[in-house]
Structures are given as structure tokens and as C-alpha cells.
Phi, psi and omega in degrees: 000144177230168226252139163349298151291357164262028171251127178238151196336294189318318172282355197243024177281340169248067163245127175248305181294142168222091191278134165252140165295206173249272210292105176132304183242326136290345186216156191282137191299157157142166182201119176250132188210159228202084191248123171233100210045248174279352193241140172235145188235132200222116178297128183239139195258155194254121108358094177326181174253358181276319167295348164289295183307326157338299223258352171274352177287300159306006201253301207270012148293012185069354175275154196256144187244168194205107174290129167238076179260172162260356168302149152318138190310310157328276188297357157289320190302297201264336161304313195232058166284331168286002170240001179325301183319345186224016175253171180228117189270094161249143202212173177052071197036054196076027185250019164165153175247129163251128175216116204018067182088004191253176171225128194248104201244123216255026170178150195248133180237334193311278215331287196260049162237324168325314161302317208273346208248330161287344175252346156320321199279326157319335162307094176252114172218153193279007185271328203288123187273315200158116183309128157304139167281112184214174189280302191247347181261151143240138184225123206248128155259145205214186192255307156218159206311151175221096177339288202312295193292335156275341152331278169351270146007325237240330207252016179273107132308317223257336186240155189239155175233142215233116173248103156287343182111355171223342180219145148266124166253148178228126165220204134275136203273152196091310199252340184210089195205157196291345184250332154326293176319320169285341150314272172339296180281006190292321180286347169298276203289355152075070186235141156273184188269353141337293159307006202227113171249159191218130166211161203185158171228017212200168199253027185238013220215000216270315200299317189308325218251334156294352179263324179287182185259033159197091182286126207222136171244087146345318225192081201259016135301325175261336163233115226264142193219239159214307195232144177230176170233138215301123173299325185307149178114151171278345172285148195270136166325334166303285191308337169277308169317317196267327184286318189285348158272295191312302173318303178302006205234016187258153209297000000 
């Protein structure tokens, strides 16, 4: 893997698409939420402004952006509403896109998630903060790993479960995952994987990035890249990624 600053103009001249994961690289990882019976309370984090400007520079260099996230579309919605117009949301790990008003939905999960979600919920422990609310995925925040729900877990073949460090997202394997999704929308924008740079940090982030024709690692203990970015600094990796493309694009 080589550091960042060695990435040059010549490679990235078929680059149209630019996927960012979220939690980690546009915004500082963590999530507070907070569940009492029925009701749960979830913080929704705003995308700085220096980074919208970042991504409207880049917009009007012509590349097309793409959010890849495991949040829910709500809340992708109110991160980045000022850029709606010109974004594509794929969310709750590759299991749909919104691109200009449309949904576009790239797995059907209830049947086999269903079973499986009554008996999670039956866990009790004190780590556990609370399930996030989504359509098709589940993700449990937890303080720290919780044996009972992977034991659980162990005996689902058909569905895989992801410990981030901070939630288990559960989904189906093969079929709802960041690299199906980045298919999809390749075939929405009528794109190759050539056309594509990725960057991610988390292993639920490892498929996204084998599918692009460029790979970018925030965090290259947990993922493999063509390129990584250095952790140290103040800057979120979305802003180092986005300053060394836009400096290769200056007159």
C-alpha cells in the first residue's frame, strides 16, 4: 500500500464515481443512543461544512458522489440535505439507494431476518445501549462484545454478523453487503469498476473496496487498500482524500 500523497492525476483520469463510507471518514466514529422500553433516542450527527464544501468542489470537477453507509436512510437524509441534489445514499449496508428521489431496493431481507430478531431481542445485558432503527439490516449497540448474541449468531448460517467496535449490524450473507450496493449503483450510473475510487475503514467496508478500481484505507489494520491514510492528524480522512484530489485538479 502506498500513503496517500502518491496518488496521481494519471490514475484517477477514469475516476467518475467517488464512495465515501461515513462513520470514521466523513464524520468522527461513534453513535449515541440511548433505548428505554419502546422508546429510543438516537443523535443525529451533521457533516461538517467544510467537508460539503469539499464535496460540492468536487461535484463541480464533475464526479459523481456516492455515501455508502450501514445507517438508515433517515438519517443519511439530514446529514447530508444540502447536498441531496447531487448525491446518491446507499444505506443500511448495500440494501438500497436513494438517487434523486428514487429507491432503488437491492434485497429483500424480512423473511430471513425475522426469526432471527425475537430472539435478539430476548438478550439481556448491561452493555447493550439499544437496537438502531432500519429497514433491512440489524444493528445492535453495544458497549462491548456480547457472547449470548454472538452464540445466537453462530447457529444463523445464512446471515453474517459484523462487530465494529461499537454495534453488531446483522444482515444476509452475499445478498447485504457495501459491495452488492456499489454494483448497483454502478449499474444505475451505467459505470465500471475502473470508474470508481472507494475509501472505508471497517470491515464491513473490506467488499466496497475490492469492487473499486481504486481503493482508499482509513484504517489499513482493519482494511487493505492501493492507498491508505496516514491516522495521525487532525484531519478526517474524507478531507485528506478529497484535498489530494481536488490539488491534482488545480489549473
Amino acid at each position: 500500500m502506498k500513503p496517500i500523497t502518491e496518488l496521481k492525476k494519471e490514475q484517477v483520469r477514469n475516476i467518475r464515481l467517488i464512495v465515501f463510507d461515513v462513520d470514521g471518514i466523513l464524520v468522527p466514529r461513534g453513535t449515541k443512543i440511548k433505548q428505554i422500553g419502546n422508546t429510543t433516542t438516537l443523535e443525529t450527527k451533521i457533516v461538517g461544512k467544510e467537508q460539503i464544501e469539499q464535496i460540492e468542489k468536487l461535484h463541480k470537477k464533475g464526479f459523481l458522489i456516492n455515501i455508502s453507509s450501514g445507517r438508515g436512510l433517515y438519517m443519511l437524509q439530514e446529514m447530508f440535505r444540502e447536498i441531496l441534489p447531487f448525491v446518491s445514499l446507499t444505506y443500511e449496508n448495500g440494501s438500497a439507494t436513494w438517487y434523486r428521489g428514487k429507491i432503488h431496493q437491492h434485497v429483500n431481507s424480512f423473511q430471513r431476518l425475522k426469526d432471527v430478531f425475537p430472539k435478539l431481542k430476548r438478550v439481556v445485558d448491561s452493555n447493550i445501549k439499544g437496537f438502531e432503527p432500519k429497514e433491512f439490516i440489524i444493528t445492535i449497540h453495544s458497549l462491548e462484545r456480547v457472547r449470548e448474541i454472538e452464540e445466537i449468531m453462530q447457529g444463523e448460517k445464512n446471515l453474517y454478523v459484523i462487530w465494529n467496535g461499537e454495534a453488531y449490524d446483522i444482515g444476509v450473507k452475499r445478498d447485504q453487503t457495501k459491495a452488492v450496493g456499489l454494483r448497483r449503483v454502478m449499474k444505475i450510473l451505467r459505470l465500471e469498476k475502473k470508474n470508481v475510487i472507494a475509501i472505508g475503514d471497517n470491515k464491513n467496508d473490506i467488499g466496497l473496496l475490492r469492487e473499486a478500481g481504486i481503493a482508499i484505507t482509513a484504517d489499513k489494520s482493519r482494511v487493505s487498500g492501493d492507498f491508505f491514510i496516514p491516522l495521525k492528524g487532525a484531519f478526517l480522512p474524507a478531507d485528506r482524500l478529497m484535498w489530494q484530489i481536488l490539488t491534482l485538479y488545480k489549473p
